[in-house]
DRENPA-869165 format. One line per 8 residues: their letters; for each residue x, y, z of N, C-alpha, C, O. Coordinates in nm, 3 decimals. Example, Ala and Ser with C-alpha at 12.3 -4.5 7.8 and 13.67 -1.06 7.14 Angstrom:
residues 2
AS	1.319,-0.569,0.780,1.230,-0.450,0.780,1.320,-0.330,0.780,1.424,-0.332,0.846  1.285,-0.225,0.708,1.367,-0.106,0.714,1.290,0.003,0.787,1.341,0.114,0.804;
//
This chain:
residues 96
XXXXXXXX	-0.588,-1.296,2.060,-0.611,-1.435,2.025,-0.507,-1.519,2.099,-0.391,-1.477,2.093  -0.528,-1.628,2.165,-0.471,-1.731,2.206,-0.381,-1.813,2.123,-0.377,-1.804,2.001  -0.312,-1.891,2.191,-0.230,-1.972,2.105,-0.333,-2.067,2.022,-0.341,-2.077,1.900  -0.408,-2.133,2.120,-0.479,-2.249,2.064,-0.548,-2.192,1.922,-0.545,-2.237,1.808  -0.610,-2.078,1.978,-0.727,-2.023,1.851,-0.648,-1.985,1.778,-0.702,-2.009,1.669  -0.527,-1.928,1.751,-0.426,-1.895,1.652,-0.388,-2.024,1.591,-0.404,-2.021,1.469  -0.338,-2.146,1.639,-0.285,-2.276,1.659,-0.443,-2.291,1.526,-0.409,-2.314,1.410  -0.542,-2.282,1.544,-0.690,-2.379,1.492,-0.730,-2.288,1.348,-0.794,-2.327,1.249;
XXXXXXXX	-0.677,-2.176,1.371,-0.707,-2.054,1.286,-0.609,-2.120,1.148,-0.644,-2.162,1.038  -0.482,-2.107,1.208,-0.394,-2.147,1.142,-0.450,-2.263,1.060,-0.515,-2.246,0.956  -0.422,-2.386,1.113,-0.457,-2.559,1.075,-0.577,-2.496,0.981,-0.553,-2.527,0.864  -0.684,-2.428,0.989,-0.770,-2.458,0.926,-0.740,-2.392,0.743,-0.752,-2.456,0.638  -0.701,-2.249,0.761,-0.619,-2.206,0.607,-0.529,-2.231,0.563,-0.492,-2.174,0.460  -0.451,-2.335,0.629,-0.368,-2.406,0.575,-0.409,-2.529,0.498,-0.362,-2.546,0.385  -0.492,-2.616,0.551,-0.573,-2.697,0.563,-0.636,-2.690,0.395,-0.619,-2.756,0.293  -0.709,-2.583,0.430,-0.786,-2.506,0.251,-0.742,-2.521,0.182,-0.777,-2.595,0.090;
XXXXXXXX	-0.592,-2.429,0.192,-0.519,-2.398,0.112,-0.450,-2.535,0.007,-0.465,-2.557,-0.114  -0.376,-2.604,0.105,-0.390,-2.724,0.077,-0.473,-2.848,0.028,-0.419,-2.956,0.004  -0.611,-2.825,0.014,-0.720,-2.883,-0.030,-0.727,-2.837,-0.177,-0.715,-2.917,-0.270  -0.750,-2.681,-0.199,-0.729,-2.649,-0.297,-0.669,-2.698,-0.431,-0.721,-2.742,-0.533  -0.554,-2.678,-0.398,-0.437,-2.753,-0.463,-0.439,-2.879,-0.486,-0.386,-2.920,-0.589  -0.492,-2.958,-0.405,-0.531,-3.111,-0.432,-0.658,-3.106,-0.570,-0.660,-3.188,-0.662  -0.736,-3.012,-0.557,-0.830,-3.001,-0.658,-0.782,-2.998,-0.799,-0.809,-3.063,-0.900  -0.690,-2.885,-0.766,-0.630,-2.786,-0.922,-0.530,-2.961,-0.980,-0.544,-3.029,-1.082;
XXXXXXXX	-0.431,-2.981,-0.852,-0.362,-3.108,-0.951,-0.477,-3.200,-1.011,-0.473,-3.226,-1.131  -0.571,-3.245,-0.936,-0.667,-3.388,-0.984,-0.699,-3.314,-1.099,-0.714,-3.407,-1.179  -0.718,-3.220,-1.157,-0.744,-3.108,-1.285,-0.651,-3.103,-1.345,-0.744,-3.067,-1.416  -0.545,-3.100,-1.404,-0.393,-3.050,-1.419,-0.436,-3.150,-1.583,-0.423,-3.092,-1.691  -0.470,-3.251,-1.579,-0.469,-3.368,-1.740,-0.533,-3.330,-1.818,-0.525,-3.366,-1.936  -0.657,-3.206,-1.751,-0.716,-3.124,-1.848,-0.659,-3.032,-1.919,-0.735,-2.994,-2.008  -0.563,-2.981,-1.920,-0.497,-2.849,-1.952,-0.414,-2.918,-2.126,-0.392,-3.030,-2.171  -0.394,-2.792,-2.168,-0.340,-2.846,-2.301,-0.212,-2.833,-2.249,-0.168,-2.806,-2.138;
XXXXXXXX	-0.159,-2.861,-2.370,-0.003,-2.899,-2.384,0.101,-2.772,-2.371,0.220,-2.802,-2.384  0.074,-2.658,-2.351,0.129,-2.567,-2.377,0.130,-2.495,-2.174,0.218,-2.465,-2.093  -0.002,-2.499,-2.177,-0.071,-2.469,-2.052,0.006,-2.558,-1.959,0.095,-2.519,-1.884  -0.052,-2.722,-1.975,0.012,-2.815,-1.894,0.189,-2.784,-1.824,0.229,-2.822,-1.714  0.264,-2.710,-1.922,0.391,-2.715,-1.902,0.432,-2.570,-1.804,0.519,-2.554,-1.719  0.332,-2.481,-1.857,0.337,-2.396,-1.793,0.330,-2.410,-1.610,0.401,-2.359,-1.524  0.201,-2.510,-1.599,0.136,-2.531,-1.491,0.286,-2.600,-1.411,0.367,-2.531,-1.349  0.294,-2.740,-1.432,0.377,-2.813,-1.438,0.533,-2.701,-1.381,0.594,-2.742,-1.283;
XXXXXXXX	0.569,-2.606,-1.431,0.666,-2.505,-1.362,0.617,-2.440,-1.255,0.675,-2.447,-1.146  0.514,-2.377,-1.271,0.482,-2.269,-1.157,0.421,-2.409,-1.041,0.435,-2.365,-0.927  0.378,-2.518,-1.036,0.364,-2.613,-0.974,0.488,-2.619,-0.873,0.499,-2.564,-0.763  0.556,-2.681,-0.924,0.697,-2.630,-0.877,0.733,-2.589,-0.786,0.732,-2.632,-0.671  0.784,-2.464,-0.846,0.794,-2.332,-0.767,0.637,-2.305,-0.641,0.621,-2.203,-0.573  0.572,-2.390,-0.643,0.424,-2.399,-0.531,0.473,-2.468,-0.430,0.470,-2.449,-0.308  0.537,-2.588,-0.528,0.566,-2.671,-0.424,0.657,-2.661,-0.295,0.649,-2.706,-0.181  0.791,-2.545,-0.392,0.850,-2.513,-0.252,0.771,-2.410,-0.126,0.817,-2.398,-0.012;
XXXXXXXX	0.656,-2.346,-0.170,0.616,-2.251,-0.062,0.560,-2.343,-0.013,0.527,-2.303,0.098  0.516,-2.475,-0.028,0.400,-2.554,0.059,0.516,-2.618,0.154,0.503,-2.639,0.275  0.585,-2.634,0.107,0.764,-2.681,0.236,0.756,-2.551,0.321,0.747,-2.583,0.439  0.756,-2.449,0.309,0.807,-2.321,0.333,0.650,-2.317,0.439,0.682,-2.328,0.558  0.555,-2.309,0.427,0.460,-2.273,0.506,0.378,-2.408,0.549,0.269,-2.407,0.607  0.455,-2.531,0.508,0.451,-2.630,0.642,0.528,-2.608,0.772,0.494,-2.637,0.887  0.670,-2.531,0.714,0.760,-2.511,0.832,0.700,-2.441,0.937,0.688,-2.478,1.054  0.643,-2.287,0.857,0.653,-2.218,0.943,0.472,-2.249,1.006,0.426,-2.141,1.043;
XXXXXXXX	0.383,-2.350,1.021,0.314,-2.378,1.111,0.342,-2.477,1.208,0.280,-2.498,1.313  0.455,-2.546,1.157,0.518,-2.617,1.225,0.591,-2.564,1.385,0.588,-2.633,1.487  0.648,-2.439,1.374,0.697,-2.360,1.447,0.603,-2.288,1.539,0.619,-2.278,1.660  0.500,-2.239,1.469,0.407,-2.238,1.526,0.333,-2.292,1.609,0.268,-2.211,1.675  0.312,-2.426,1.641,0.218,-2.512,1.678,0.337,-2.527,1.836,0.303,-2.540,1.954  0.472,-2.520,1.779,0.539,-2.536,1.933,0.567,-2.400,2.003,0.623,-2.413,2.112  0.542,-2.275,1.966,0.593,-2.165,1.984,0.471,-2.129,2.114,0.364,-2.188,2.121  0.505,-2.046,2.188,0.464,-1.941,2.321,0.545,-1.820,2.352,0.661,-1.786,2.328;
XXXXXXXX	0.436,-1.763,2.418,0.428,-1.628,2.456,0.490,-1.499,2.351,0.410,-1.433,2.284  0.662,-1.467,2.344,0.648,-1.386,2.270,0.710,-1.391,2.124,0.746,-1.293,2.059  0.715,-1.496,2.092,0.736,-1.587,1.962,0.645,-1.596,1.929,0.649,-1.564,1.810  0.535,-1.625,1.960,0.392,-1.678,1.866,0.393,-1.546,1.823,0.387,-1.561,1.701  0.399,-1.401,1.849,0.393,-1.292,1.794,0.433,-1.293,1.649,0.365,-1.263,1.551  0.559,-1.336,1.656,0.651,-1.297,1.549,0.633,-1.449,1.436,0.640,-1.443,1.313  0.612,-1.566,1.511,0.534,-1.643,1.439,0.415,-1.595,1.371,0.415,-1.597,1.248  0.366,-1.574,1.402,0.192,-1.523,1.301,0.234,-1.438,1.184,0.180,-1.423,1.074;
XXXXXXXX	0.336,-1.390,1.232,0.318,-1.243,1.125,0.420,-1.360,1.010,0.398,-1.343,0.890  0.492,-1.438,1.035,0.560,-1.496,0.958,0.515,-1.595,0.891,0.561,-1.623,0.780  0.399,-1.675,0.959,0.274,-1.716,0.898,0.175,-1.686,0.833,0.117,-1.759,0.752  0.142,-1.548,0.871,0.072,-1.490,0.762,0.145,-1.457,0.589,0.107,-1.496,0.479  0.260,-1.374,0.629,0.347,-1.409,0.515,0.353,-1.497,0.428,0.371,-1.484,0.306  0.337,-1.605,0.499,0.345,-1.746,0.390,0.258,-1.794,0.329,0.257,-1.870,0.232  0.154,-1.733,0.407,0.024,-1.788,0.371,-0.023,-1.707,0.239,-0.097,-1.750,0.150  0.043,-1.569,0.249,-0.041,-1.449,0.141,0.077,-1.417,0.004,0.081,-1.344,-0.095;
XXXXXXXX	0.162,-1.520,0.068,0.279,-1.595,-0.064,0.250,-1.714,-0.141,0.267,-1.736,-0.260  0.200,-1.790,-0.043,0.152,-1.942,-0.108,0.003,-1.895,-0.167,-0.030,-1.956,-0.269  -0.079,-1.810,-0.128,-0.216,-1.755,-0.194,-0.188,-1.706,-0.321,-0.253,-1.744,-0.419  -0.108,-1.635,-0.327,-0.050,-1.533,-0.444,-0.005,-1.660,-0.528,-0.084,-1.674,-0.622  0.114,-1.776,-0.526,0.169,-1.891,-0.646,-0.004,-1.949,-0.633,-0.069,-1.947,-0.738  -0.050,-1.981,-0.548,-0.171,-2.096,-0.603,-0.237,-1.964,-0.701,-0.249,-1.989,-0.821  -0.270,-1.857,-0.663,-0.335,-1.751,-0.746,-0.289,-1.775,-0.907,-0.361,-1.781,-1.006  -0.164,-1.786,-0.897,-0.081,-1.777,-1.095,-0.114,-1.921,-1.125,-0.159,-1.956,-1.235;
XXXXXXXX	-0.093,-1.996,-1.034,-0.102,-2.168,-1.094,-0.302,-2.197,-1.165,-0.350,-2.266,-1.254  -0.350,-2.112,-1.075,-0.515,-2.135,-1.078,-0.573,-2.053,-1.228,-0.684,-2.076,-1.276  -0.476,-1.958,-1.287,-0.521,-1.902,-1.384,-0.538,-1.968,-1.518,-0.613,-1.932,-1.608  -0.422,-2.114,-1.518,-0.421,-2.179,-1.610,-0.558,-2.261,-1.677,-0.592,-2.291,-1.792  -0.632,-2.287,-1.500,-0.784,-2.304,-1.554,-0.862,-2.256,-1.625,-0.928,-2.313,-1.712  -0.863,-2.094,-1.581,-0.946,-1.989,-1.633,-0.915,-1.979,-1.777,-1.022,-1.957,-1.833  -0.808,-1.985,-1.870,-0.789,-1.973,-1.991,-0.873,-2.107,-2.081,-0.904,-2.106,-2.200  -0.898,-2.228,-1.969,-0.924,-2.305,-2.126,-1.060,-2.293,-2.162,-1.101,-2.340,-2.268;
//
């Protein structure tokens, strides 16, 4: 894979991922009071991986040849870290 298509691959599950999350908050006033607080922490703690895997596409998007290597894999990382917190934050739905 190319930079670009890595570069588009990227933007786009990030992109999701980030969409997502825009969903679950516009949802968040539904949750009870117990739930809400819960959410409200692990939110949080989301928020720093969404810093954390802005960076590292950030790095990405300027990186070549044998950095983009070690970029991806560090991108993927973040990505199947930030999947995993939106995963615990998204369960709070499923209970009510």
């Amino acid at each position: 894979m190319n930079r670009d298509e890595l570069k588009g691959k990227a933007h786009k599950a990030v992109n999701k991922l980030f969409n997502q999350l825009d969903e679950l908050d516009a949802k968040k006033d539904e949750l009870s009071g117990k739930a809400k607080a819960e959410y409200a922490e692990k939110r949080e703690a989301l928020a720093k991986k969404k810093v954390e895997l802005q960076a590292k596409y950030k790095e990405l998007e300027g990186a070549s040849g044998e950095s983009l290597d070690d970029l991806k894999i560090a991108l993927d990382k973040s990505v199947e870290s930030f999947k995993e917190a939106f995963g615990n934050i998204k369960t709070h739905f499923n209970k009510e």
